[in-house]
TIVO-2410 file (N, C-alpha, C; in nm, 3 decimals):
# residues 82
REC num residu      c1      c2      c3 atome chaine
REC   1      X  -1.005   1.348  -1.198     N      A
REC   1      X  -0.944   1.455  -1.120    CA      A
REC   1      X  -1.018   1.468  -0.987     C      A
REC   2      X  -0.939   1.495  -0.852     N      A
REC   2      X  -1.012   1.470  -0.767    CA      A
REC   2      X  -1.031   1.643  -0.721     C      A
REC   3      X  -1.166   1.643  -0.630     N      A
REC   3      X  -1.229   1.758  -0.606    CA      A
REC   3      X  -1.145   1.849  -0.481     C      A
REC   4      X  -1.094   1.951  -0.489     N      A
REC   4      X  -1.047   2.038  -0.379    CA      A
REC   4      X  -1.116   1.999  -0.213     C      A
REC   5      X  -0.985   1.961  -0.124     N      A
REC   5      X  -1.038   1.863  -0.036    CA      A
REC   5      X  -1.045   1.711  -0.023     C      A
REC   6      X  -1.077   1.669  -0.165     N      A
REC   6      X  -1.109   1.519  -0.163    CA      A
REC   6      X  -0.961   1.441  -0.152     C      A
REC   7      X  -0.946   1.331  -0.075     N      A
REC   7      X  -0.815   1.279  -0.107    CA      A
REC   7      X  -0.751   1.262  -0.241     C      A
REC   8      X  -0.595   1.268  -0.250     N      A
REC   8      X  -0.621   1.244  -0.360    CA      A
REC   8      X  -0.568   1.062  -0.418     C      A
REC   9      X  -0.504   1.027  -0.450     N      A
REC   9      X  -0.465   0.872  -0.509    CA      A
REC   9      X  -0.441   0.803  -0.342     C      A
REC  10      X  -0.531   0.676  -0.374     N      A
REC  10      X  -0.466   0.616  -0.252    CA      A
REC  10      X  -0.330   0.482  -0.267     C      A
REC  11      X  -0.320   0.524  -0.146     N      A
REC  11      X  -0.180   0.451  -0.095    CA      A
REC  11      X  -0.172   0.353  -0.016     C      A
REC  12      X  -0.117   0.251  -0.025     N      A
REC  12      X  -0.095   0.133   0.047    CA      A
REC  12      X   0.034   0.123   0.107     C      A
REC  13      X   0.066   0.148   0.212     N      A
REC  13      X   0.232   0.140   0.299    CA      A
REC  13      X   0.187   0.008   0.361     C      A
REC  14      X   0.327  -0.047   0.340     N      A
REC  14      X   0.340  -0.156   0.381    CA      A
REC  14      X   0.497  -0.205   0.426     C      A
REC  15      X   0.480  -0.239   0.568     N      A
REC  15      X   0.623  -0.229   0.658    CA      A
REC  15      X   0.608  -0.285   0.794     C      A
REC  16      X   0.717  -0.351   0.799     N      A
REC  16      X   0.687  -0.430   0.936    CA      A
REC  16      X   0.646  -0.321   1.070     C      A
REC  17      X   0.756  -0.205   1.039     N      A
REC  17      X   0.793  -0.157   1.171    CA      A
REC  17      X   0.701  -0.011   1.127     C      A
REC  18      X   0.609  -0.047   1.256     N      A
REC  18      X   0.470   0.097   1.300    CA      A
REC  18      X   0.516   0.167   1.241     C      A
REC  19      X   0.658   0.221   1.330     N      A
REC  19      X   0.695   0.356   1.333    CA      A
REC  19      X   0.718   0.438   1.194     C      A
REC  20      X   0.765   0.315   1.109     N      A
REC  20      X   0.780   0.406   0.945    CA      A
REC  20      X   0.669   0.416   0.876     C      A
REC  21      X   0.535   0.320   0.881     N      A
REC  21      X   0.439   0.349   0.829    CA      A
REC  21      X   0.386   0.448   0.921     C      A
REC  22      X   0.374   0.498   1.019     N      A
REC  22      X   0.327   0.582   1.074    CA      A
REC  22      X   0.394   0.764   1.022     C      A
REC  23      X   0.502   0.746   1.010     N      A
REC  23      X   0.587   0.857   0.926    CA      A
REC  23      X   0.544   0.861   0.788     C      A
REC  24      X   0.495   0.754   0.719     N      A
REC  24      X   0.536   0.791   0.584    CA      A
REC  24      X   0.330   0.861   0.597     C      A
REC  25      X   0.241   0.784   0.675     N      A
REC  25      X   0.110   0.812   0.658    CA      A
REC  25      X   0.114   0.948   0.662     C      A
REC  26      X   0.162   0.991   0.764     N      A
REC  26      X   0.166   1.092   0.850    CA      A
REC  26      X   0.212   1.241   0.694     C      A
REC  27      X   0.318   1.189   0.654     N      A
REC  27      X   0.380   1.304   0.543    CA      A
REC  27      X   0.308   1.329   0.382     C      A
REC  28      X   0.235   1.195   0.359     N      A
REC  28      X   0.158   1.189   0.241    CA      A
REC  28      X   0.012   1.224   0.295     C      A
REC  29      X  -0.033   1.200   0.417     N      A
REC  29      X  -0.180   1.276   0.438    CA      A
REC  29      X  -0.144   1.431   0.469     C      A
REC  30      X  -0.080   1.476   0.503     N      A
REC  30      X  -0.057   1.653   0.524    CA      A
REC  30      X  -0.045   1.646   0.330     C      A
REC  31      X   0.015   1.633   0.262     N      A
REC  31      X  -0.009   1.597   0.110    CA      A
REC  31      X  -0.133   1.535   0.082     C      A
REC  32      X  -0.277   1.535   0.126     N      A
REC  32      X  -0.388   1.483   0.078    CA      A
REC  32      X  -0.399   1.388   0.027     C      A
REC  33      X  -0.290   1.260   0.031     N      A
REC  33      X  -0.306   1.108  -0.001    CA      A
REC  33      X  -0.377   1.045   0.125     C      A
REC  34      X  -0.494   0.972   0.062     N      A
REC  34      X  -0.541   0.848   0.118    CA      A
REC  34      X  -0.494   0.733   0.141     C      A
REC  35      X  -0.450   0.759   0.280     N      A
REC  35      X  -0.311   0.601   0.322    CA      A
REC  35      X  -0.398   0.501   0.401     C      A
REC  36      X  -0.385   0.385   0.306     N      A
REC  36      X  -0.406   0.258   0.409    CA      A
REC  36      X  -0.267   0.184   0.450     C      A
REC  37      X  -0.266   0.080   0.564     N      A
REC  37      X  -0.171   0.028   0.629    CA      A
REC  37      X  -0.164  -0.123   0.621     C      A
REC  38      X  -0.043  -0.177   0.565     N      A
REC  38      X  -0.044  -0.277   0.602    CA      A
REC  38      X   0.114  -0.357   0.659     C      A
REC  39      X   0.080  -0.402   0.820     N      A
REC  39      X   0.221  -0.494   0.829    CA      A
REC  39      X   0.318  -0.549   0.762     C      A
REC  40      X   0.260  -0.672   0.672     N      A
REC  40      X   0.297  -0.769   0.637    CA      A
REC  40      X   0.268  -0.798   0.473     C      A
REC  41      X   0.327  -0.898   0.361     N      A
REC  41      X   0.290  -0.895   0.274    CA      A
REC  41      X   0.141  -0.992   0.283     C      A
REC  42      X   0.155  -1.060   0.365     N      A
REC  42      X  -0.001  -1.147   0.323    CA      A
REC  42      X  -0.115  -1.015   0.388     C      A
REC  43      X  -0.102  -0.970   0.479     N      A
REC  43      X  -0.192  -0.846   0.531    CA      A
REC  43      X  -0.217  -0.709   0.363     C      A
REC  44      X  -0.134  -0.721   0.333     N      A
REC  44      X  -0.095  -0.617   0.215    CA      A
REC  44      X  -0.173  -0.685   0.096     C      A
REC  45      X  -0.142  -0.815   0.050     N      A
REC  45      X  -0.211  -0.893  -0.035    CA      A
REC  45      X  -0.385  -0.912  -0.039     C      A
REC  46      X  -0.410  -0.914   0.104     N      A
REC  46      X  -0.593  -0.924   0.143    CA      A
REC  46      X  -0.607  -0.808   0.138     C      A
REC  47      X  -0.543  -0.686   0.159     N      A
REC  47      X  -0.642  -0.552   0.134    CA      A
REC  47      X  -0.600  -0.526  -0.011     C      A
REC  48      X  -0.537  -0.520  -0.069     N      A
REC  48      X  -0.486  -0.497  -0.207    CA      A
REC  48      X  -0.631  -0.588  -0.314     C      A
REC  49      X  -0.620  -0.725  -0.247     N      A
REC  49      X  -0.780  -0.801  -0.332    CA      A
REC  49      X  -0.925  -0.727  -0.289     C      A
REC  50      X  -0.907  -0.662  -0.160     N      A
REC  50      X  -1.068  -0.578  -0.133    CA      A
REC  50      X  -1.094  -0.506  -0.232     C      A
REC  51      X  -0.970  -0.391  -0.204     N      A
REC  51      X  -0.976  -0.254  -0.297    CA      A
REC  51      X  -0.830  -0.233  -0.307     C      A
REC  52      X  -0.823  -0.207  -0.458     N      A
REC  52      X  -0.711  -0.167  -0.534    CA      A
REC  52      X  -0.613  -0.059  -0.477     C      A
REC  53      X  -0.478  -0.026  -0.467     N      A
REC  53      X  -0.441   0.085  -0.449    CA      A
REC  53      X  -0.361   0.195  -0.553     C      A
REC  54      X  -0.383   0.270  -0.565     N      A
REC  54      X  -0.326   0.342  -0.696    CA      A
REC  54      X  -0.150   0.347  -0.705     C      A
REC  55      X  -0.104   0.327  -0.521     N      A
REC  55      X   0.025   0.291  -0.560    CA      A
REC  55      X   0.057   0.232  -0.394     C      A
REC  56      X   0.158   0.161  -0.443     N      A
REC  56      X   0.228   0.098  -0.306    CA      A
REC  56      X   0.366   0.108  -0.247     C      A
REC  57      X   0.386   0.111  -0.136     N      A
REC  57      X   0.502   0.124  -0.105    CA      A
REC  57      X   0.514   0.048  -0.027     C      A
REC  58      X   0.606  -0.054  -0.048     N      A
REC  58      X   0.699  -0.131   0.037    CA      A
REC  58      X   0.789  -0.180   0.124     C      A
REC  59      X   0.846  -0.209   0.183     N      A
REC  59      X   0.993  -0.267   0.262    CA      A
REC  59      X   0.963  -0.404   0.209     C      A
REC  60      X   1.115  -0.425   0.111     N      A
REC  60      X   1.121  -0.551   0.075    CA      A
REC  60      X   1.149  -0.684   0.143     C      A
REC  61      X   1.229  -0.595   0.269     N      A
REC  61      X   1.304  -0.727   0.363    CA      A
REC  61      X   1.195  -0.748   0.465     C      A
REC  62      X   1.072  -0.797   0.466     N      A
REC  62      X   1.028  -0.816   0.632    CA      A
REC  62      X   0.995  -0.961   0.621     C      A
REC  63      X   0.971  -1.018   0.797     N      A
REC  63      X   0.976  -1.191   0.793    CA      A
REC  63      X   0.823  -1.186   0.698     C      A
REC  64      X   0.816  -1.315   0.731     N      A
REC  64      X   0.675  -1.368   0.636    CA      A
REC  64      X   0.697  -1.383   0.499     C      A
REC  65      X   0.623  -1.370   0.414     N      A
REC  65      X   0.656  -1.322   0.267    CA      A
REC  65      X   0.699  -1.154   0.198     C      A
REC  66      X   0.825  -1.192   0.216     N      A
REC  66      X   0.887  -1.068   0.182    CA      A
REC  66      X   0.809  -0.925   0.072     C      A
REC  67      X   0.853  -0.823   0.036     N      A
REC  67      X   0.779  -0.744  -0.021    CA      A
REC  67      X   0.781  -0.776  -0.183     C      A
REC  68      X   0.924  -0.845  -0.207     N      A
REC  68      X   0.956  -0.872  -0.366    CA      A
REC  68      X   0.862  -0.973  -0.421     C      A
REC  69      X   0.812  -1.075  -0.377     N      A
REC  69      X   0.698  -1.180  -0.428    CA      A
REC  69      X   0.548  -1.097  -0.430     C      A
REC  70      X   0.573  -1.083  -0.284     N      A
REC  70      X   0.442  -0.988  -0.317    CA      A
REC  70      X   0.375  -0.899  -0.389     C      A
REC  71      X   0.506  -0.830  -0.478     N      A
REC  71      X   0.490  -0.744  -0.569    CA      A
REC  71      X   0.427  -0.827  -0.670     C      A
REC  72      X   0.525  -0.927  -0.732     N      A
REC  72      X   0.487  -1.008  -0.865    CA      A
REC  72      X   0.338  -1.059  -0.829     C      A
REC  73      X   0.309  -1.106  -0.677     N      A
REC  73      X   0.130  -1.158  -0.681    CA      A
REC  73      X   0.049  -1.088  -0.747     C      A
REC  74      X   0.093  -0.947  -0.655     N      A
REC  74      X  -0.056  -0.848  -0.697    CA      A
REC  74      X  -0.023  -0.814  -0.876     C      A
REC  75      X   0.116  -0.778  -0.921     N      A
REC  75      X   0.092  -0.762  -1.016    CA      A
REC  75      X   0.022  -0.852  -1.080     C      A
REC  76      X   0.051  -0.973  -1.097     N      A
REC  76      X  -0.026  -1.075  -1.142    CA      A
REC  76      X  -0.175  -1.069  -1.141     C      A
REC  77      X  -0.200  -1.036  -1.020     N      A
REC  77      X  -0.362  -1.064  -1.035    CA      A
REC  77      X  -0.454  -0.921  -1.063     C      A
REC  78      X  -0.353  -0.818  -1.093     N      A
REC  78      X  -0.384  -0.682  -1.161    CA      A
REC  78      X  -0.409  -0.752  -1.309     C      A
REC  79      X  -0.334  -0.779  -1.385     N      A
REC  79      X  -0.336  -0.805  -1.492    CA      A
REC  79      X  -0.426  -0.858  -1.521     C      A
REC  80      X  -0.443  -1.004  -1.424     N      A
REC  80      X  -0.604  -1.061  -1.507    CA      A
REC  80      X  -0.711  -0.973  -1.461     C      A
REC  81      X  -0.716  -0.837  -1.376     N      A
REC  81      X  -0.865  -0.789  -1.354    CA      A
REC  81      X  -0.866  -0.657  -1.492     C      A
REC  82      X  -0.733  -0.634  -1.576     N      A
REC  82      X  -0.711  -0.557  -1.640    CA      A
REC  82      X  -0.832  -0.624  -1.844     C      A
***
């Protein structure tokens, strides 16, 4: 349980376009979530292997490796740290 003040679950947004990760940071930190950012799914994938996020949010359609594979990676490599 986290302490009055302390953030609470962090968050990983992940979306091509600034402007919506900047909205969604913006509405879950006035809500005391700890938001990290990421562009892209390979950008999303290297911070996701630093430090874990308690939940993620996506845009499935962006260029590069879309958000739907990316999902199955990390799940994947959740499992073997499980």
């Amino acid at each position: 349980m986290t302490e009055p003040g302390e953030p609470k679950e962090k968050i990983l947004l992940v979306d091509d376009e600034e402007a919506i990760r900047q909205i969604l940071n913006k509405g879950l930190a006035m809500r005391g979530y700890a938001c990290d950012e990421a562009e892209d799914g390979e950008q999303a994938l290297k911070k996701l292997a630093a430090e874990p996020a308690d939940l993620v949010i996506m845009d499935i359609n962006m260029p590069g490796r879309p958000g739907a594979p990316c999902c199955r990676i990390s799940l994947a490599s959740t499992r073997r740290r499980l």
